[in-house]
C-alpha positions in Angstrom: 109.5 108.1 70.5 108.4 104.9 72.7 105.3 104.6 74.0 104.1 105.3 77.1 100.8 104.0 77.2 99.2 101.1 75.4 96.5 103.1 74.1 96.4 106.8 72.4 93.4 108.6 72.8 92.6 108.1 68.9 92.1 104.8 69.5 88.9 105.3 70.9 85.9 106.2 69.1 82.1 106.6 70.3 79.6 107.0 67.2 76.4 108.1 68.1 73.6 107.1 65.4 70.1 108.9 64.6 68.3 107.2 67.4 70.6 108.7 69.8 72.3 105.2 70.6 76.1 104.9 71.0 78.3 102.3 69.1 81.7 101.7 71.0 84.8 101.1 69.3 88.3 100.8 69.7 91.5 100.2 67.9 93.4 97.0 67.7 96.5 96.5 65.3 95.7 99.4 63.5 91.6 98.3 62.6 88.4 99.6 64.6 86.9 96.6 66.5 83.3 97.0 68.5 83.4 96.5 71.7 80.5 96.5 74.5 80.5 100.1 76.8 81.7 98.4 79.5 84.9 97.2 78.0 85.2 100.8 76.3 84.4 102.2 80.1 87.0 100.1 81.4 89.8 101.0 78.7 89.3 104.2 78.2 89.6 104.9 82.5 92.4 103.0 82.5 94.1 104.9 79.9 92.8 108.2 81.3 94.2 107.4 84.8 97.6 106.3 83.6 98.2 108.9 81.3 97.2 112.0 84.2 99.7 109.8 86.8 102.1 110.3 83.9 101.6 113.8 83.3 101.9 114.6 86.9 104.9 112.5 87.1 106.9 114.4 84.8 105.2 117.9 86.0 106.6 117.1 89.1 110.1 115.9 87.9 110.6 119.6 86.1 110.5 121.7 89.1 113.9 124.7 87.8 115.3 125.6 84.6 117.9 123.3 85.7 116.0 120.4 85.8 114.2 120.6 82.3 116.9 117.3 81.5 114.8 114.9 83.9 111.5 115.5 81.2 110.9 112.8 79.7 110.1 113.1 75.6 106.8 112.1 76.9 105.9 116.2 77.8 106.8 116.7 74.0 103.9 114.9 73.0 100.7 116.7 71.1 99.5 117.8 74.3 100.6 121.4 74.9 102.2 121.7 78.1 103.7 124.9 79.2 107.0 124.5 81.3 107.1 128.4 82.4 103.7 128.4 84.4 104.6 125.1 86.1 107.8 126.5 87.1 106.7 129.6 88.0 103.7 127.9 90.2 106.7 125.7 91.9 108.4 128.9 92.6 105.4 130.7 94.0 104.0 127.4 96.1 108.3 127.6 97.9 108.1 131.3 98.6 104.6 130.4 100.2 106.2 127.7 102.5 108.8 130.7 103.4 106.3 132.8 103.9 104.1 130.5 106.1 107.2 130.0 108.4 107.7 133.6 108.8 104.2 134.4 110.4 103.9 134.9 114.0 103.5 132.2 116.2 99.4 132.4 116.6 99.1 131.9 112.9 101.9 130.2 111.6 100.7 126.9 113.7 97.4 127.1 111.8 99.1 127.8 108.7 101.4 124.2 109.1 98.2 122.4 109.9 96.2 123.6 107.3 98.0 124.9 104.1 100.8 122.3 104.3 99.8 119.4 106.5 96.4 119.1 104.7 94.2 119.1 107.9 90.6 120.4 108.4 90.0 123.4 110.2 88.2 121.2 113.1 91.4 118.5 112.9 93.5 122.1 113.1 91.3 123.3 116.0 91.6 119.9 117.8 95.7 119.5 117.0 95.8 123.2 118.4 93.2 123.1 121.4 91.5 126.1 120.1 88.0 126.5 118.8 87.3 125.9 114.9 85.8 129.4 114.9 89.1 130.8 115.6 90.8 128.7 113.4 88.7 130.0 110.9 88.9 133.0 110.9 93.0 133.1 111.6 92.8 130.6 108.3 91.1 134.2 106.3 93.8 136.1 108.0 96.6 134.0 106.8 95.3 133.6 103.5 95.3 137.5 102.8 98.9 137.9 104.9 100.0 135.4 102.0 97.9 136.8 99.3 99.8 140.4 100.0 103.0 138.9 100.7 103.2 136.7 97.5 102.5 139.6 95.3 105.1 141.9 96.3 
């Protein structure tokens, strides 16, 4: 298997001694070398941020059954990943897009603004010209339509 990263997350190490003070150290060509926190900061972020990209990368990629193939043997790794809840959330979250355009007109616009174009309530009320306290509310309304819809 190649790897993905440059870094696993064995090659870090934080030892703590009996004063409480941390000692930073990371791997290089298979040998421990101290380094300051700052460089252990930096490496460690680094590796953490490319690795959730990754992850979300491939979650993303495996959307059906049928598209288990487009996985890379980087899901297959020692981190557990389970392939039926994803799938089943990517199900639920498209029958929730159905759903939203299938609500009457007064709350489907809301619906759009908030659940799938990401806006506020008060961008929704100013998109919509109404007032944020009715977007509100309408936002509770649509959120228990969907609720009861979703679990039929």
């Amino acid at each position: 298997m190649y790897k993905i990263n440059d870094y696993e997350k064995e090659d870090f190490k934080r030892i703590t001694n009996k004063d409480g003070l941390h000692t930073y150290f990371m791997r290089v060509n298979q040998i421990y070398v101290k380094v300051d926190k700052e460089i252990y900061l930096t490496c460690l972020r680094s590796y953490m941020k490319i690795k959730y990209n990754k992850e979300r990368e491939v979650a993303n990629s495996v959307q059906y059954y049928s598209d288990m193939d487009l996985a890379t043997s980087f899901i297959f790794s020692k981190k557990k990943f389970d392939f039926v809840h994803q799938i089943y959330i990517k199900d639920l979250a498209k029958k929730a897009v159905q759903e939203i355009y299938q609500l009457p007109d007064q709350y489907k616009n809301i619906a759009i603004c908030i659940f799938l174009k990401e806006m506020t309530i008060s961008e929704t009320a100013n998109e919509l010209n109404i007032p944020v306290s009715t977007v509100g509310k309408r936002k509770i309304k649509i959120q228990q339509i969907l609720k009861n819809k979703l679990k039929e």
